[in-house]
C-alpha positions in Angstrom: -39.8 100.9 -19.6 -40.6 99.7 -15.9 -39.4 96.5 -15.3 -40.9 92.9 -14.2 -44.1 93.6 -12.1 -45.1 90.5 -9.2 -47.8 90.4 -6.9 -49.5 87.7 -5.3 -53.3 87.4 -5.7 -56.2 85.6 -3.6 -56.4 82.1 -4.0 -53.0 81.9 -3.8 -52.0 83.1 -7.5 -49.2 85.1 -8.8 -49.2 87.5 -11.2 -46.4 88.7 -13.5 -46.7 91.5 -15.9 -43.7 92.6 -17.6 -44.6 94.3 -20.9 -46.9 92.7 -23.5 -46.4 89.8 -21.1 -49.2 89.2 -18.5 -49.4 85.8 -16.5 -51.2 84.6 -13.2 -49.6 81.5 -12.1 -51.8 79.0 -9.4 -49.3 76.2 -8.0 -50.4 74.0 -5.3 -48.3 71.2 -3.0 -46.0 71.1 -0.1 -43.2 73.7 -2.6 -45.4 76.5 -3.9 -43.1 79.1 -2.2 -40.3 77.3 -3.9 -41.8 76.7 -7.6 -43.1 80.8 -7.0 -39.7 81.6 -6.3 -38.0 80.1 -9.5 -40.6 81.4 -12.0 -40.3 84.7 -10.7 -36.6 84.7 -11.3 -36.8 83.4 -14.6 -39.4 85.7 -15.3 -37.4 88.7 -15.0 -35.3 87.9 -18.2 -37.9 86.9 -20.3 -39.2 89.9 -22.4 -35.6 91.1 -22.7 -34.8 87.9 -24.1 -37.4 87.7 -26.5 -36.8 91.3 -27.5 -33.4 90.8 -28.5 -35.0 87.7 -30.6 -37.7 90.1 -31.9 -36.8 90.6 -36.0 -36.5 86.7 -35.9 -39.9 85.7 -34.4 -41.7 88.0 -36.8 -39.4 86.4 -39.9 -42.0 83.8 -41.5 -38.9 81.7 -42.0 -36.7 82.9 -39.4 -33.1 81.5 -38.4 -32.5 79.9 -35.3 -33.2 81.0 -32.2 -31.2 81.5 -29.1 -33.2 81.3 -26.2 -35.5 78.3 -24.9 -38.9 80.5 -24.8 -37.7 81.6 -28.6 -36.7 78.2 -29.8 -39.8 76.8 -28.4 -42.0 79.4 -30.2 -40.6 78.7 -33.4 -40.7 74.5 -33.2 -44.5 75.2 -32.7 -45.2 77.7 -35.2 -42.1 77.2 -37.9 -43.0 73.7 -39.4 -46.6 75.4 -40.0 -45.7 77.5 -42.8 -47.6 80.3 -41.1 -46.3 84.1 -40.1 -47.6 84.3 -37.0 -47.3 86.9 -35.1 -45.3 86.9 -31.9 -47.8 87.1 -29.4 -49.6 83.8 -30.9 -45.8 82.2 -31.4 -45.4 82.9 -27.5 -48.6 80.8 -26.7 -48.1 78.0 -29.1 -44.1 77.7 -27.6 -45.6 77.9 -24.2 -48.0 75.0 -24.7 -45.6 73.2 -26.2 -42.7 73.6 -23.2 -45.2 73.4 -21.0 -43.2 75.5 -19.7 -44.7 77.0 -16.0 -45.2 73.1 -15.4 -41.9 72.0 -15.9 -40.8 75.1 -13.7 -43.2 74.0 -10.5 -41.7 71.7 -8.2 -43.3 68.8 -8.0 -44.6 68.2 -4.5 -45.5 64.2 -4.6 
């Protein structure tokens, strides 16, 4: 499998695509390089984080999880009773960190 691809986009965009995994990231303020920089290093962990995770996010009633992006998933999706699927856990946890907010820098 080919690993974490990045490339930057007009308007000042980023894209990563790593897998089933396909983000474009806008950041604006005086640290864009900076907050860029940071999610593109914790980007390249991600997938193989969450595929080590993998038998426990498709459990309805999985156990705990390890990683932040996993434990995130399943605090949104867990208490709901539901078996979602990973894809959808991977939204609802990322809503729920907010997580490419809390990993800009804020510029003000």
């Amino acid at each position: 499998m080919m690993g974490p691809q990045i490339r930057c986009l007009s308007g000042d965009r980023l894209h990563l695509h790593h897998g089933p995994i396909d983000l474009i990231l806008w950041a604006e303020g005086a640290q864009v390089a900076q907050a860029y920089a940071q999610a593109i290093a914790r980007f390249e962990y991600v997938l193989e984080e969450l595929v080590a995770e993998l038998d426990d996010l498709r459990d309805p009633v999985p156990g705990a999880f390890n990683g932040p992006i996993a434990q995130a998933m399943g605090a949104a999706t867990v208490p709901l009773g539901l078996r979602l699927l990973p894809r959808w856990r991977l939204w609802l946890g990322l809503l729920r960190m907010r997580c490419w907010r809390r990993c800009a820098v804020e510029a003000d």
